[in-house]
N, C-alpha and C positions, 0 to 999 in steps of 0.2 A: 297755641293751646286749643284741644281741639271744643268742638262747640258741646258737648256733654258736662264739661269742666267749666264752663264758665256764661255768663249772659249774653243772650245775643244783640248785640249792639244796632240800632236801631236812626234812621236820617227818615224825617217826612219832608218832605217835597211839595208845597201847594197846601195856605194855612187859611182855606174858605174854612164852611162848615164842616166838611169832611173831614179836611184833614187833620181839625183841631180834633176830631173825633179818634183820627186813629194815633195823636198825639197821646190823647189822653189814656187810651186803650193799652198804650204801652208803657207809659209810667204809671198805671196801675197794676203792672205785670210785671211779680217777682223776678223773673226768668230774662226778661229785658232788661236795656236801657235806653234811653235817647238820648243821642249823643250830639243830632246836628237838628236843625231845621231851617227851610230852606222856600223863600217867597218874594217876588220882586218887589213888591210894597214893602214900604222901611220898618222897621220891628212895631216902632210907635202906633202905626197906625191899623194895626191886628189886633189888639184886644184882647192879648194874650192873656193866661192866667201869670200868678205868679211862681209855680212852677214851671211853666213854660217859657217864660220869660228870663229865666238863668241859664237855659239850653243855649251853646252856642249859636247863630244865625248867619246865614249867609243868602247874598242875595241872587246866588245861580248857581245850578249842579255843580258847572265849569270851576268856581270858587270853592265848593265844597269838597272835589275830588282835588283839586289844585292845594287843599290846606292840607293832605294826607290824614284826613281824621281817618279811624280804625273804626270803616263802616262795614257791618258786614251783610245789612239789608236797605233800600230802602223806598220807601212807600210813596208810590206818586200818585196825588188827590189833587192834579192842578185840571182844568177845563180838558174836556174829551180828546179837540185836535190836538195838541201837546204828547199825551200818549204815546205813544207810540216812538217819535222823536225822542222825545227824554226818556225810554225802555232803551232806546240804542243807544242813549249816552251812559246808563247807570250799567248797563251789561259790559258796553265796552272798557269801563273800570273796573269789571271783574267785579259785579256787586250782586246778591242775588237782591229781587225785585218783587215786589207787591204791587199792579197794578189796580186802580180803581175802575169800574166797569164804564166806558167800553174797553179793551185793552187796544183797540186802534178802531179808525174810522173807516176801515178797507180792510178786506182777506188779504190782499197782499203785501199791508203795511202790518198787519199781525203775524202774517209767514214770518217774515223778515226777523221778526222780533223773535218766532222759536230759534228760526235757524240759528239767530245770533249765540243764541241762550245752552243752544246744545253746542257749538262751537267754543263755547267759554268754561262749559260746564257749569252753570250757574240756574239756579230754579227762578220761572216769573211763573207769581201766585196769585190770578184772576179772583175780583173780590165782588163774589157773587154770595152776600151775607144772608138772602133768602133761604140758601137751602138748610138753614141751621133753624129755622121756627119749628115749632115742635107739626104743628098739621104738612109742612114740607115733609119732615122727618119721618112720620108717619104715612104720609101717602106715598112716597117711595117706598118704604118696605110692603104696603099692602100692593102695590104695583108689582114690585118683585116676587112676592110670596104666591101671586097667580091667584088669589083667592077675585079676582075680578074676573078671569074668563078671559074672554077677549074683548081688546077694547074696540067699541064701535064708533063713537065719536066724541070728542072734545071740545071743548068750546071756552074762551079764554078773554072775556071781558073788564076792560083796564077804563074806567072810567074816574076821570081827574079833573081837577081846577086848577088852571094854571093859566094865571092872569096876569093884569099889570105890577099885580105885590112881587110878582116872583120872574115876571120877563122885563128886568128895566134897563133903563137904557144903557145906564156903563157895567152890565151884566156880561157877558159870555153868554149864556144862557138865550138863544133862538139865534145867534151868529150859524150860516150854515159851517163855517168853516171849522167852529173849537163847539160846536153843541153838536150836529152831524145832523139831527133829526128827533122828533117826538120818541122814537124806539128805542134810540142810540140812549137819551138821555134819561124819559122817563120809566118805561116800560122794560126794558133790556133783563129787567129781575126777572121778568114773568117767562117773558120767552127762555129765557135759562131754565127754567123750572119746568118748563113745558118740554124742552128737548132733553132734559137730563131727567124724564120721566120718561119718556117715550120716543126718543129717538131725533132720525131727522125730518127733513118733510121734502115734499116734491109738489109738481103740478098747482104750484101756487097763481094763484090770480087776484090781484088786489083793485081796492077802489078808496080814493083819497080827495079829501075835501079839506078847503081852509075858511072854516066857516066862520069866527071872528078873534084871527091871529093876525090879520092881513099887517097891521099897522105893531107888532110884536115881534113875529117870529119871518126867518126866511122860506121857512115850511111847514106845510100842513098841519091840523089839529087832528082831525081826526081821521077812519078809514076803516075800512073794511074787509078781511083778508081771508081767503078762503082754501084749503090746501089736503092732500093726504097727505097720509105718515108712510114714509116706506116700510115699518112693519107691521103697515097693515093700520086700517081704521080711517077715519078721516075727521078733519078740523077745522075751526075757525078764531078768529082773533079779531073781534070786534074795540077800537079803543078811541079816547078822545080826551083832550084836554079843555074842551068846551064847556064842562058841567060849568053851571052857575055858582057861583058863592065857596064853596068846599066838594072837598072829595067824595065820589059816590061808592064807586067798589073798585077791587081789582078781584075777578074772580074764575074759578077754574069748574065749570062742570063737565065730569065724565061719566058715558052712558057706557056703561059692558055688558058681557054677556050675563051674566051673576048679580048686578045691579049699579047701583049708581051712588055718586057722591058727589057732592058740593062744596070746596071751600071758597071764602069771601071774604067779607070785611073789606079794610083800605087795600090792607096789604095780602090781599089770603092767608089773613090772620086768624082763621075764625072757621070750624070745620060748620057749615050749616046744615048740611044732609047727608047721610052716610045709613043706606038701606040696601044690603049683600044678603044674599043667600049664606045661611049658614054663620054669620059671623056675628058678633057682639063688638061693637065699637070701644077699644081700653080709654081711659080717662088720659086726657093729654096734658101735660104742663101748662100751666096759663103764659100768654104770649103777651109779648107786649103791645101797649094800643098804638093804633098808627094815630099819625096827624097830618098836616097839609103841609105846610112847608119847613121846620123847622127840624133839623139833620140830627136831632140829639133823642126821639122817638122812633115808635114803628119800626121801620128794616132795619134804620142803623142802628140799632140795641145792638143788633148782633155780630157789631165791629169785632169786639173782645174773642171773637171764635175766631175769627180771621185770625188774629194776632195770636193766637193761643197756637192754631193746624200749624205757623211758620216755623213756633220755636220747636212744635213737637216731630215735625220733619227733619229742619234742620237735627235736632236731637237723636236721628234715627227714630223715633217711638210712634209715628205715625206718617201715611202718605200725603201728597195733596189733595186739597178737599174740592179743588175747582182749580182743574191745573190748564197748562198754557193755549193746549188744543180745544179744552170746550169752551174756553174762553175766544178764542177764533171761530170756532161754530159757531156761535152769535152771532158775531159781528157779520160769517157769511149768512145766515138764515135773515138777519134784516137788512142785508145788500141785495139781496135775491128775494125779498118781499117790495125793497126800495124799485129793485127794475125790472119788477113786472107788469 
């Protein structure tokens, strides 16, 4: 039956915070269902709701393709290195695929994963949920609309807490191998935001300090990143996980020919300065508030848009909203910030 005539059936894959998030994203989605879920830890011990909890369970992809359930997506929110590996395993089931950000820890383990994807004919849907906040929304159309001039420089500060509450020991979370890096894991929203505003970048030259992760993470806290755009302007990406106690900002200033704007907040949430020649700033939807550690605020509010762009592709009625290549441009823009 084709996907217009009926619900699209739904397997999540990795049941941390995330995934319980895009869990719940999609049994709250008429147009869904969830059909499988799927996590090496025994059901007992997830803390499942009780809708979630009636979901069938299994305890590896292998079990889940092996039971022939009738999946016809599904959604992988297990730790960063895994990515990619289990993208190869869900495509070569002929499944289309929702990746959670990174979509692999290498440009060449993300290739791998298009090639596979066009080979199969099957869509991987990069879940990069920033660009649905209303001041993202907005400043891409005022970027597009040229009403900026030319952009002359940007500057992209990600300032974070991320301590022992959130690096502990039986975590994933600061392993170089299944976390990648401070970019890969935390920041990876920003830099999306930043090159699907203005492109790619070149001439980068970076500087990195682990100023007290030593005994946490396998890599750096924080660093300093300096770069032009190839069209034209130049940038910088100042970020750190060092803030004391809680989160300070994550923020995007840009200077243009026609003037300048600022958003901020946790999450560049929050339009702070917006002063153009000519223009009148429209009133924007209220965002939601960020918070520090807790996956159920802030960016992941905007799981339910993810889940919403897959059924309405799928459906014919809209394209991808962050499809499989700019989701590889990340992963290459901080491999190429990593080895500079």
């Amino acid at each position: 039956m084709p996907f217009q005539d009926r619900k699209i059936k739904f397997a999540v894959v990795g049941l941390g915070h995330i995934g319980k998030r895009h869990a719940e994203m999609i049994l709250r989605n008429e147009e869904c269902e969830l059909i499988a879920l799927v996590d090496t830890k025994d059901k007992s011990e997830l803390n499942l709701t009780s809708e979630a909890s009636s979901i069938p369970f299994y305890n590896s992809i292998e079990e889940l393709v092996q039971s022939a359930a009738d999946v016809d997506v599904i959604n992988i929110a297990t730790p960063n290195g895994y990515h990619a590996s289990q993208a190869m395993q869900c495509l070569e089931a002929r499944k289309h695929i929702v990746v959670e950000k990174p979509m692999a820890l290498t440009r060449q383990d993300a290739e791998k994963v298009i090639f596979k994807a066009l080979h199969v004919h099957k869509h991987v849907f990069a879940v990069m949920q920033n660009r649905y906040s209303p001041p993202s929304a907005w400043i891409k159309e005022l970027i597009e609309s040229g009403k900026l001039g030319k952009v002359f420089m940007v500057q992209l500060n990600c300032y974070w807490n991320r301590d022992e509450r959130y690096y502990k020991t039986e975590s994933w979370h600061g392993k170089k191998d299944l976390d990648g890096g401070t970019l890969f894991t935390q920041f990876s929203h920003f830099i999306d935001i930043m090159y699907w505003l203005f492109g790619d970048i070149q001439n980068i030259k970076a500087k990195f300090s682990d100023f007290n992760h030593q005994h946490l993470t396998d890599f750096e806290d924080s660093g300093f990143v300096s770069f032009d755009f190839v069209n034209g302007g130049m940038g910088s990406l100042n970020y750190s996980t060092s803030v004391w106690g809680q989160n300070l900002e994550s923020s995007m200033t840009i200077i243009a020919e026609h003037g300048s704007v600022k958003i901020g907040g946790q999450y560049m949430n929050e339009v702070e300065y917006c002063h153009i020649k000519d223009y009148q700033m429209p009133e924007l939807a209220p965002t939601n508030p960020g918070n520090d550690y807790g996956a159920y605020k802030g960016s992941a509010q905007n799981h339910h848009y993810v889940i919403e762009n897959v059924v309405d592709t799928l459906k014919g009625r809209n394209t991808i909203t962050t499809n499989a290549l700019e989701g590889l441009k990340v992963v290459d823009i901080i491999e190429r910030i990593y080895a500079s």
